[in-house]
C-alpha positions as CSV (number, residue, x, y, z in Angstrom):
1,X,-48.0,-33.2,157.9
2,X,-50.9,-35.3,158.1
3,X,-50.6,-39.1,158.1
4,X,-53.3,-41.4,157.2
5,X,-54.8,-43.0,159.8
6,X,-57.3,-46.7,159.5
7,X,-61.2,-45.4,159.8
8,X,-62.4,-45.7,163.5
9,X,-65.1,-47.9,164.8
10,X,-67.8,-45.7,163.7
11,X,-66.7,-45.1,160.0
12,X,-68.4,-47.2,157.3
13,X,-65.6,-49.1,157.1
14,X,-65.1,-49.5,161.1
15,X,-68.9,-51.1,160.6
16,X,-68.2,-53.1,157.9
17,X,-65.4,-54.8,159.6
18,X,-67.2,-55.2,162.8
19,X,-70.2,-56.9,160.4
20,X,-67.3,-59.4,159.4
21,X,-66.2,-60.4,162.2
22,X,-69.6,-60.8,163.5
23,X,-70.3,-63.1,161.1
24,X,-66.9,-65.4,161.4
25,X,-68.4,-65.9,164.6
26,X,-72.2,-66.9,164.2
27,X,-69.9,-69.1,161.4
28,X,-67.7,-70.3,164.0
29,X,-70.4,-70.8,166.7
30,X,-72.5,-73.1,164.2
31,X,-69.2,-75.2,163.4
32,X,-68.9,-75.7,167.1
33,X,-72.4,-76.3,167.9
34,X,-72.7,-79.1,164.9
35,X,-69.6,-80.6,166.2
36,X,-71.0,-81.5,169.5
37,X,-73.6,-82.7,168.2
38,X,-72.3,-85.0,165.7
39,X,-69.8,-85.8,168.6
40,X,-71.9,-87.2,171.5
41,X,-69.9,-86.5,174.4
42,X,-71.6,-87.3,177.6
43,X,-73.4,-85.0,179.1
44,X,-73.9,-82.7,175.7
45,X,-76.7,-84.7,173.8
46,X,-78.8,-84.5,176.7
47,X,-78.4,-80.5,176.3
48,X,-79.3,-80.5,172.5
49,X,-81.6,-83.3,173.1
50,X,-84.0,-85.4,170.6
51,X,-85.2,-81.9,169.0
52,X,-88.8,-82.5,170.4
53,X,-88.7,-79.3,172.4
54,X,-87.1,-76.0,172.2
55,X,-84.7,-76.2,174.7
56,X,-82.0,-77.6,172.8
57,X,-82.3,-75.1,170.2
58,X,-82.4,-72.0,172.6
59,X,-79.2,-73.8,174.6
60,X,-77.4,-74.3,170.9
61,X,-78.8,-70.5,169.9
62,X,-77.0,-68.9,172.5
63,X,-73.7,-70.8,172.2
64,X,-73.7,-69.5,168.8
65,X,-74.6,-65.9,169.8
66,X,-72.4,-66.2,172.4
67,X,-69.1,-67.0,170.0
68,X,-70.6,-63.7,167.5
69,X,-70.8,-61.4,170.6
70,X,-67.1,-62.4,171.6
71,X,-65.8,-62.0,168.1
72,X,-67.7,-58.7,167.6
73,X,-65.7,-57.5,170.6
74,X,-62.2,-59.6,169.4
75,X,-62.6,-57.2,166.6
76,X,-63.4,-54.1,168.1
77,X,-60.7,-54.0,170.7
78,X,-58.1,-55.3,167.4
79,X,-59.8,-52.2,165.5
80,X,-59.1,-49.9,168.5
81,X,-55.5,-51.1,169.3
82,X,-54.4,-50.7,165.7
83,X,-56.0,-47.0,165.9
84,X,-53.4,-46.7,168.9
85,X,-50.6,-47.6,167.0
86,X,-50.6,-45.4,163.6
């Protein structure tokens, strides 16, 4: 007897969650990156800066990619553990 099983990872499904999680992080890495700016803690305005160069927004562009990348993964290795367990 067959039993259902969830679509893997490569599965228009598997993709579309991946997407989605994906974008709850670039969502959470902008949340964090406006908060320390708004926050001024010491050492952290003098990363972002006065916006007069680009540095600040490369340093705040990859804090953001980096919080998508780790939540693309979150949600691959969740996708492939429930897979494990049906």
């Amino acid at each position: 007897m067959r039993t259902n099983k969830p679509p893997g990872l490569l599965s228009p499904a598997g993709l579309t969650k991946l997407v989605a999680h994906a974008a709850m992080g670039v969502a959470m890495g902008l949340l964090f990156a406006l908060a320390l700016i708004l926050i001024h803690p010491s050492g952290i305005v003098f990363l972002y800066g006065d916006g007069a160069n680009a540095d600040g927004i490369v340093a705040m562009g990859a804090l953001v990619l980096s919080f998508a990348i780790g939540t693309t993964l979150t949600g691959a290795i969740f996708m492939m553990t429930e897979e494990d367990k049906s």
